[in-house]
PLY file of the C-alpha trace (Angstrom):
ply
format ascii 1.0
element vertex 68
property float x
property float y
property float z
element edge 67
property int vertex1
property int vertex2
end_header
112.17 83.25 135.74
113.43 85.85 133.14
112.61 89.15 132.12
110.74 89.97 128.90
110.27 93.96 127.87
110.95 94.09 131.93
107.38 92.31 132.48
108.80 88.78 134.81
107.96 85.32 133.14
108.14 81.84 134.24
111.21 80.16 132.08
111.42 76.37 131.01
114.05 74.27 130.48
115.33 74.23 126.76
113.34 77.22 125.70
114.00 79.01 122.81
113.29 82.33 121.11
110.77 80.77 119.14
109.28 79.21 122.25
108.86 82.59 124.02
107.34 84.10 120.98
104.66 81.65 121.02
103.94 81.91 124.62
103.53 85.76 124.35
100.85 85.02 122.18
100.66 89.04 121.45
98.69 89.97 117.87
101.09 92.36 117.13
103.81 90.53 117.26
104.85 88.97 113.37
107.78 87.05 113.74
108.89 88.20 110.07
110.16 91.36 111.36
110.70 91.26 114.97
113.58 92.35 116.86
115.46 90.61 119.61
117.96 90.78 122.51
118.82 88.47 125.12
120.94 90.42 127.57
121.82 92.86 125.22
122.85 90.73 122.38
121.12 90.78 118.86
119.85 87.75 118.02
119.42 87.12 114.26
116.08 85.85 112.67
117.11 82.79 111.76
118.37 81.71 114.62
115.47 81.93 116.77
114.77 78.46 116.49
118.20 77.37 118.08
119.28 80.06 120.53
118.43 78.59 124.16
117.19 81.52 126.86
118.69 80.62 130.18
117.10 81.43 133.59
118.09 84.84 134.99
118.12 86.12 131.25
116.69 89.53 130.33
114.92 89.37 126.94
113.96 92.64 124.97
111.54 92.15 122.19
110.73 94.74 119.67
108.76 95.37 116.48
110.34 97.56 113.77
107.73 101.16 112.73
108.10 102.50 109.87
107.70 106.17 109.89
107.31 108.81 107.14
0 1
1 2
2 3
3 4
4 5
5 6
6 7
7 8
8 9
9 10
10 11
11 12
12 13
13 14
14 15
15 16
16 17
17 18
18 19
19 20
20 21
21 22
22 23
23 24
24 25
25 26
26 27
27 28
28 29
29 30
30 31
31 32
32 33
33 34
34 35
35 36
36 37
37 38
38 39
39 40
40 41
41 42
42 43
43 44
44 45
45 46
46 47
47 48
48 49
49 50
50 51
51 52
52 53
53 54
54 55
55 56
56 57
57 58
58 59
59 60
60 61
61 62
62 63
63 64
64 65
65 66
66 67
């Protein structure tokens, strides 16, 4: 299991940011311009592709509003 946006999901072996993303499967969420943390730690765009989420982890992920 880990913890996405504190909602509890079941976690696979080898999954990646990219992975997660897909299984959301929310709309709103364009991959472009999210934002995300794995236990705190800002994960860069391009490297959602390679960086592994272990079991136990706790996964924020946001997308950047632009106000006025």
């Amino acid at each position: 299991m880990i913890k996405v946006n504190d909602d509890v999901l079941d976690w696979k072996d080898g999954m990646t940011v990219v992975d997660l993303l897909n299984l959301m499967e929310y709309p709103e969420y364009n991959f472009p311009i999210m934002v995300v943390s794995i236990n705190g730690k800002h994960i860069p765009n391009d490297k959602y592709a390679e960086t592994l989420i272990s079991k136990g982890d706790e996964v924020k992920v946001m997308q950047p509003l632009a106000g006025g």
